[in-house]
ZADO-1210 file (C-alpha; in nm, 4 decimals, padded with zeros to 6 digits):
<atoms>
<atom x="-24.7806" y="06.2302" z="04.5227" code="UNK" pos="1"/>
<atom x="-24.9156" y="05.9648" z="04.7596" code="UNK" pos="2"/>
<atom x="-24.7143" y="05.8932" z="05.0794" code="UNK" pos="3"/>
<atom x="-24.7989" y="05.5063" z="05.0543" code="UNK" pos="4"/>
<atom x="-24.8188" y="05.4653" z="04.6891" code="UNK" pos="5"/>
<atom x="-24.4656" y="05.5922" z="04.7167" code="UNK" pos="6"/>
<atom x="-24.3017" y="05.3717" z="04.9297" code="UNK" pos="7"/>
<atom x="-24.0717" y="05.1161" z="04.7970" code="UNK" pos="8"/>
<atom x="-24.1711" y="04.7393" z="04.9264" code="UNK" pos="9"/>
<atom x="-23.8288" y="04.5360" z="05.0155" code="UNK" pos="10"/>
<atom x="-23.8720" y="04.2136" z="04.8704" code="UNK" pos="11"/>
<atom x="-23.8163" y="03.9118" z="05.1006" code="UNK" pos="12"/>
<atom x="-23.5315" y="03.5898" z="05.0035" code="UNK" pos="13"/>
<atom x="-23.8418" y="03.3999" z="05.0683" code="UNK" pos="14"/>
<atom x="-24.1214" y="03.5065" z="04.8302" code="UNK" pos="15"/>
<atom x="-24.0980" y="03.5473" z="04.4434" code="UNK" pos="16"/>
<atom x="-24.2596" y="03.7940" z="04.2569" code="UNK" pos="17"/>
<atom x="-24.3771" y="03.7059" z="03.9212" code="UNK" pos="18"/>
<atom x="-24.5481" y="03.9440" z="03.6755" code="UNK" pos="19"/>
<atom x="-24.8162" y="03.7738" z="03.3991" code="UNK" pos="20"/>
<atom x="-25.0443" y="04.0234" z="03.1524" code="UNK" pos="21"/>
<atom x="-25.0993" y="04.2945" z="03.3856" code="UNK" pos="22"/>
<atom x="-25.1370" y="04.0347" z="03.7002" code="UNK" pos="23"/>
<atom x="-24.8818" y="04.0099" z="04.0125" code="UNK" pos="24"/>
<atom x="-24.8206" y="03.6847" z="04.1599" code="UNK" pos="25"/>
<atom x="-24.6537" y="03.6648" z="04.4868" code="UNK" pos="26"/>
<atom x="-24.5413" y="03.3298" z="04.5910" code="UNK" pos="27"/>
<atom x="-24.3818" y="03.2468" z="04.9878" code="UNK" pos="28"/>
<atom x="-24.3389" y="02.9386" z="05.1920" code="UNK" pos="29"/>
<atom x="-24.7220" y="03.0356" z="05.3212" code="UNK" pos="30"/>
<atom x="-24.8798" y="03.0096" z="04.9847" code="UNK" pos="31"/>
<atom x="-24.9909" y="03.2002" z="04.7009" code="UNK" pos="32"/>
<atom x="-25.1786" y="03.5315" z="04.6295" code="UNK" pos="33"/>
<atom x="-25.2172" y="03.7308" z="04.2742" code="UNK" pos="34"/>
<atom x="-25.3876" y="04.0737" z="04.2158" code="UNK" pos="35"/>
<atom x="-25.5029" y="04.2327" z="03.8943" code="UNK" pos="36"/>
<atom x="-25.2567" y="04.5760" z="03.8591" code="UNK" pos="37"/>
<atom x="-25.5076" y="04.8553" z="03.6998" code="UNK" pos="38"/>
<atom x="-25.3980" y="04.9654" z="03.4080" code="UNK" pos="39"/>
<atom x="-25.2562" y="05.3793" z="03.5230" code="UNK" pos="40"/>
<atom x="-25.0085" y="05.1875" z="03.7365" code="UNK" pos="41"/>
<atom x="-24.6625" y="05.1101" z="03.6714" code="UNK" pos="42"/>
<atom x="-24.4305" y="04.8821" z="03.8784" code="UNK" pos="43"/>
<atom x="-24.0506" y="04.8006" z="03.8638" code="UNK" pos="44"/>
<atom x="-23.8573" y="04.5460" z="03.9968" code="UNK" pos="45"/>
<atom x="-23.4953" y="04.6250" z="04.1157" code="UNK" pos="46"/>
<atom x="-23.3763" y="04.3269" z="04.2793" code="UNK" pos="47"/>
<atom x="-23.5402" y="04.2910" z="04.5924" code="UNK" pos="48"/>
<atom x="-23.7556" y="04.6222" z="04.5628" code="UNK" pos="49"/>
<atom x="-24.0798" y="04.6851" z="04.4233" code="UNK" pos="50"/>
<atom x="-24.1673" y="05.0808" z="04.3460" code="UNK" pos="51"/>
<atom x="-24.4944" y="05.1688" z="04.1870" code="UNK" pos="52"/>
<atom x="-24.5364" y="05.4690" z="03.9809" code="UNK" pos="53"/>
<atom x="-24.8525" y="05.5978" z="03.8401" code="UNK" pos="54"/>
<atom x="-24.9121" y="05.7297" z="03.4789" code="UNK" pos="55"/>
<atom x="-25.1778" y="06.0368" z="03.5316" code="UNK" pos="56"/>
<atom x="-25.2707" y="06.2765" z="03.8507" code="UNK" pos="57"/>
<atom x="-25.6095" y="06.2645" z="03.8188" code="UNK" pos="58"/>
<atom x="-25.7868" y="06.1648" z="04.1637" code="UNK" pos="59"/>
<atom x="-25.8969" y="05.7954" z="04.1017" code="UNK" pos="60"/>
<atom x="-25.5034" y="05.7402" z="03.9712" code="UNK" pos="61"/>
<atom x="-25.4126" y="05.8765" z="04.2686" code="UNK" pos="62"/>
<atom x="-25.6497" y="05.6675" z="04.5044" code="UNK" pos="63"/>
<atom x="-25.5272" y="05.3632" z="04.2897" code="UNK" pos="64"/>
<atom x="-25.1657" y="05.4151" z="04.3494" code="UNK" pos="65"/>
<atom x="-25.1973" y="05.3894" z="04.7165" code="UNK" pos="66"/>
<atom x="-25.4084" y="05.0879" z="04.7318" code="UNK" pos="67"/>
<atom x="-25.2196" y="04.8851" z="04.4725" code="UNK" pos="68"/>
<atom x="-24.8786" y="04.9830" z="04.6982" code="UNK" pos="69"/>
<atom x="-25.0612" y="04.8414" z="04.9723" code="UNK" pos="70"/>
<atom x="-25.2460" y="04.5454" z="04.8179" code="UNK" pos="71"/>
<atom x="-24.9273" y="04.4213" z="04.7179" code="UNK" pos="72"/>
<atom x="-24.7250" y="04.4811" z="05.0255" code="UNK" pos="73"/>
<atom x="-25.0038" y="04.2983" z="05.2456" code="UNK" pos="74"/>
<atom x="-24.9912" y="03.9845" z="04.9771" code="UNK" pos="75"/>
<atom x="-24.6374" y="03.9612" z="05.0935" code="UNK" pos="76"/>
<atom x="-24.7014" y="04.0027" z="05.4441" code="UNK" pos="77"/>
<atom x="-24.9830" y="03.7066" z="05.4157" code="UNK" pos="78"/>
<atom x="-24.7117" y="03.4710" z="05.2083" code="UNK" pos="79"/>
<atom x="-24.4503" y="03.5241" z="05.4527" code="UNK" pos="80"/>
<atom x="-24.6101" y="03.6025" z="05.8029" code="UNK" pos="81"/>
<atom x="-24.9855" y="03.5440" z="05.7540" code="UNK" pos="82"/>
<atom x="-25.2738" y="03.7269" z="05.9167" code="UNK" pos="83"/>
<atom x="-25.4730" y="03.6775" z="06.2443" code="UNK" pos="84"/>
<atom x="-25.8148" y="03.7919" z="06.4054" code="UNK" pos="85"/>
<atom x="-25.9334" y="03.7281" z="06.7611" code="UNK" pos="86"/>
<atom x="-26.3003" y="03.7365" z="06.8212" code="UNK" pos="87"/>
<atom x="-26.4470" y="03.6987" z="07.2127" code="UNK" pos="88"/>
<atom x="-26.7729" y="03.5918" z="07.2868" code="UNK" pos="89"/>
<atom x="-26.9718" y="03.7570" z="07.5923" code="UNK" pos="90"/>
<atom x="-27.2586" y="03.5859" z="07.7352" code="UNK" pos="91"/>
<atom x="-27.4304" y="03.3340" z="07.9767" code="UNK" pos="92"/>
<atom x="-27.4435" y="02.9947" z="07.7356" code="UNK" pos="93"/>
<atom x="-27.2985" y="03.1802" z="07.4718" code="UNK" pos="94"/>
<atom x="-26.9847" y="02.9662" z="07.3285" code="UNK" pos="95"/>
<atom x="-26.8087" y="02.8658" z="07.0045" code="UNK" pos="96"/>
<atom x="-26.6927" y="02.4675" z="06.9250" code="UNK" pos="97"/>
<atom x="-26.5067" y="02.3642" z="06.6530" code="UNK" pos="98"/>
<atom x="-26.6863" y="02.0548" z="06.4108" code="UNK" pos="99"/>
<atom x="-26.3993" y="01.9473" z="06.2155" code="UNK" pos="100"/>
<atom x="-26.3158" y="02.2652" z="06.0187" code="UNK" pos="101"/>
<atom x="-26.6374" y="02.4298" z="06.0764" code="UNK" pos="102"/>
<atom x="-26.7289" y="02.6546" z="06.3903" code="UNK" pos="103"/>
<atom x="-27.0702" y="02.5817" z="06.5677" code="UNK" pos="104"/>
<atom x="-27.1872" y="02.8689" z="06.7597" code="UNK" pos="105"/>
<atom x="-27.4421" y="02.9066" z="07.0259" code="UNK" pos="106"/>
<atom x="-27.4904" y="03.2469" z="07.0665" code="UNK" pos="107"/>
<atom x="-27.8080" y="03.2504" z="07.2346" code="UNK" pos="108"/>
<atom x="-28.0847" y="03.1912" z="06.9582" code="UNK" pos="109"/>
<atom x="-28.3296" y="02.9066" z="06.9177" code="UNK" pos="110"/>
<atom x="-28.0729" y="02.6949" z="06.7200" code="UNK" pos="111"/>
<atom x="-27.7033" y="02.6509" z="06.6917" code="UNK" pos="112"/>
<atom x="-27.5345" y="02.8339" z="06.3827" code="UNK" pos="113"/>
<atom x="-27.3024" y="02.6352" z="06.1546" code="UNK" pos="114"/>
<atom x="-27.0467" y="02.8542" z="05.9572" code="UNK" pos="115"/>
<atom x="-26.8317" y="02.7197" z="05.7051" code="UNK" pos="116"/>
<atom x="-26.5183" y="02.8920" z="05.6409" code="UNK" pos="117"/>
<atom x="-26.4231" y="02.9632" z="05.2867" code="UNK" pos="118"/>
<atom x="-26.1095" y="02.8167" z="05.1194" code="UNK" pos="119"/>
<atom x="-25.7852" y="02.9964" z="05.2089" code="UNK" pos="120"/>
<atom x="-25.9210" y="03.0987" z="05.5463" code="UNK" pos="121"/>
<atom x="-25.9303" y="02.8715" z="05.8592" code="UNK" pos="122"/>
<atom x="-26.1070" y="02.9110" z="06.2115" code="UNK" pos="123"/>
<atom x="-25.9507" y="02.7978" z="06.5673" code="UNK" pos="124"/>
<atom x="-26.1475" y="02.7998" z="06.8781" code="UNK" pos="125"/>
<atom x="-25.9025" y="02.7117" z="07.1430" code="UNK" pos="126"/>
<atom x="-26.1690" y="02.8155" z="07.4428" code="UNK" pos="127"/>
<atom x="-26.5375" y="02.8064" z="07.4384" code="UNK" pos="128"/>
<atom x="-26.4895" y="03.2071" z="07.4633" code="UNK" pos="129"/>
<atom x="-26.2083" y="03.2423" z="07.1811" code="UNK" pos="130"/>
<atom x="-26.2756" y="03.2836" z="06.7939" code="UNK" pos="131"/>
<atom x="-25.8786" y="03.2912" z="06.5917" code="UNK" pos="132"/>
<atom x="-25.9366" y="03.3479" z="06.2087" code="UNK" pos="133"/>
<atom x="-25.6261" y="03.2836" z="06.0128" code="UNK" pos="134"/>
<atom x="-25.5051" y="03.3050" z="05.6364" code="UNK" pos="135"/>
<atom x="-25.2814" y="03.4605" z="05.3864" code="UNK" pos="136"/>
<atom x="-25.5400" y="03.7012" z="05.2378" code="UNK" pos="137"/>
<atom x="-25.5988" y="03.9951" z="05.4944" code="UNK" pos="138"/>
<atom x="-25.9111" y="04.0831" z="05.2820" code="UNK" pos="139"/>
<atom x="-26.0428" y="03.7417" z="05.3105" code="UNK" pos="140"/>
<atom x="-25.9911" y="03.6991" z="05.6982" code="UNK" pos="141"/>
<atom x="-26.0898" y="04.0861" z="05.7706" code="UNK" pos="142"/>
<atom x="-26.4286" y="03.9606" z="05.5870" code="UNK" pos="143"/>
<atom x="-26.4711" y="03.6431" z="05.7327" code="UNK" pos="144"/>
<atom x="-26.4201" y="03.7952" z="06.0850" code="UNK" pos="145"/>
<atom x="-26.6541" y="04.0298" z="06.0675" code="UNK" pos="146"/>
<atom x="-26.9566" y="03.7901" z="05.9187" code="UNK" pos="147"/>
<atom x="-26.9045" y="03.5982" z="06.2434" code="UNK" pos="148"/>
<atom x="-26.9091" y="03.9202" z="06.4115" code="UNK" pos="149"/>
<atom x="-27.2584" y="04.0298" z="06.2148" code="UNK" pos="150"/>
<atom x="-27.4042" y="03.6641" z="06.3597" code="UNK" pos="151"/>
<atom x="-27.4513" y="03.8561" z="06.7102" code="UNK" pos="152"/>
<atom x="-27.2891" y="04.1956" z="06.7788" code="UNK" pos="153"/>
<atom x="-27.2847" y="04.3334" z="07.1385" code="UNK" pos="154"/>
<atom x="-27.5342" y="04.4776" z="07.2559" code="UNK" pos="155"/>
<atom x="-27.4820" y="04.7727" z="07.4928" code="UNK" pos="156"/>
<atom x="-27.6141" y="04.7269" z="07.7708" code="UNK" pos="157"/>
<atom x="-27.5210" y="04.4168" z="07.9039" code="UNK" pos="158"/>
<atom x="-27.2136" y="04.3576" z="07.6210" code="UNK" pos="159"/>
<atom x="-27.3144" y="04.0481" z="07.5565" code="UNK" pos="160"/>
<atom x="-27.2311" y="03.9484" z="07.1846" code="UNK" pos="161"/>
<atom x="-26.8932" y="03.8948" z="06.9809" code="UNK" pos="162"/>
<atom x="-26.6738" y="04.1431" z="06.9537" code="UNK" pos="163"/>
<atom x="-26.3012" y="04.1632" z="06.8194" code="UNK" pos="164"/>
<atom x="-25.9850" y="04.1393" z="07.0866" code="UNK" pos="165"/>
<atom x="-25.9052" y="04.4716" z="07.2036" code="UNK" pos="166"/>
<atom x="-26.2210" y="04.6710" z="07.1322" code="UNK" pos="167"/>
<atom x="-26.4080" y="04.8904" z="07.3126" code="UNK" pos="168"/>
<atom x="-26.7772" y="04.8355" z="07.3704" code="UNK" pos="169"/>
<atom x="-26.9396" y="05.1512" z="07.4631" code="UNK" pos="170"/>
<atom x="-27.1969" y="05.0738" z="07.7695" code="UNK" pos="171"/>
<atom x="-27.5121" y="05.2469" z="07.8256" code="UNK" pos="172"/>
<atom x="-27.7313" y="05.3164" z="08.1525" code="UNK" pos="173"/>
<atom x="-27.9884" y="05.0749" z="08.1907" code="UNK" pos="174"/>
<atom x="-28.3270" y="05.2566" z="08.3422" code="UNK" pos="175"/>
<atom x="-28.3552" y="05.4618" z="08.6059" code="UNK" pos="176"/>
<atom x="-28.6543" y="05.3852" z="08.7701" code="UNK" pos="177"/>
<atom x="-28.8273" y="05.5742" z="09.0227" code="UNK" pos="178"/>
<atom x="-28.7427" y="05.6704" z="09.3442" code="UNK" pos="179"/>
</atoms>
């Protein structure tokens, strides 16, 4: 059996859980998320507790089971609590601004890059240095974190790039020279 797909998922007061032809729809004070349930996997609802079950124990079932348990439980995570991503930005004239919901980067190229946020996501820059990506789908921030990531990773040399909060940049040597 899986270890995840296992695990019941308490139920906030907050959020309601609706179920519609094979879709779950969680609702919270945050907003509102739905996912399409495959069809080997069976839920049930006991008051505020939500246990999957799965119908075969064939491998894709298996792998299925796990990520629907946690698909869900992260949908009521985002409707309750939300989700977050910090980005930094390393670099001489390297620097994020925010134009009115859209982030203008400088990130030392030959023009400025415009990104546009998609719906359900939105982008903070409270320093020139500081990138916050927020929304309710963990999927949709994860993703939209790492395309502004993909606009200029680090280099490792001089780590100069974007890079999430907390990571580690491996460094190389830079030449020896001779003596």
């Amino acid at each position: 059996m899986s270890r995840i797909g296992r695990k019941p998922i308490q139920i906030p007061d907050k959020v309601k859980v609706e179920f519609d032809n094979g879709k779950i729809i969680v609702r919270g004070p945050k907003g509102e998320l739905s996912f399409g349930i495959p069809e080997n996997i069976t839920f049930k609802l006991d008051g505020n507790v939500l246990t999957f079950e799965r119908s075969s124990d064939d491998k894709k079932t298996r792998a299925l089971h796990g990520l629907t348990r946690a698909y869900v439980n992260n949908m009521i995570v985002g409707v309750t609590q939300g989700f977050e991503r910090t980005l930094l930005i390393n670099g001489i004239g390297y620097k994020a601004e925010m134009k009115e919901k859209n982030l203008l980067l400088s990130l030392g190229y030959s023009h400025p890059i415009l990104f546009i946020p998609p719906d359900g996501v939105t982008i903070e820059s409270p320093n020139p240095n500081t990138i916050i990506v927020k929304g309710i789908d963990r999927q949709a921030v994860g993703e939209v974190a790492a395309k502004i990531k993909k606009l200029r990773p680090v280099e490792p040399y001089k780590g100069k790039g974007i890079f999430y909060q907390g990571e580690y940049i491996r460094r190389k040597a830079g030449k020896a020279g001779t003596k």
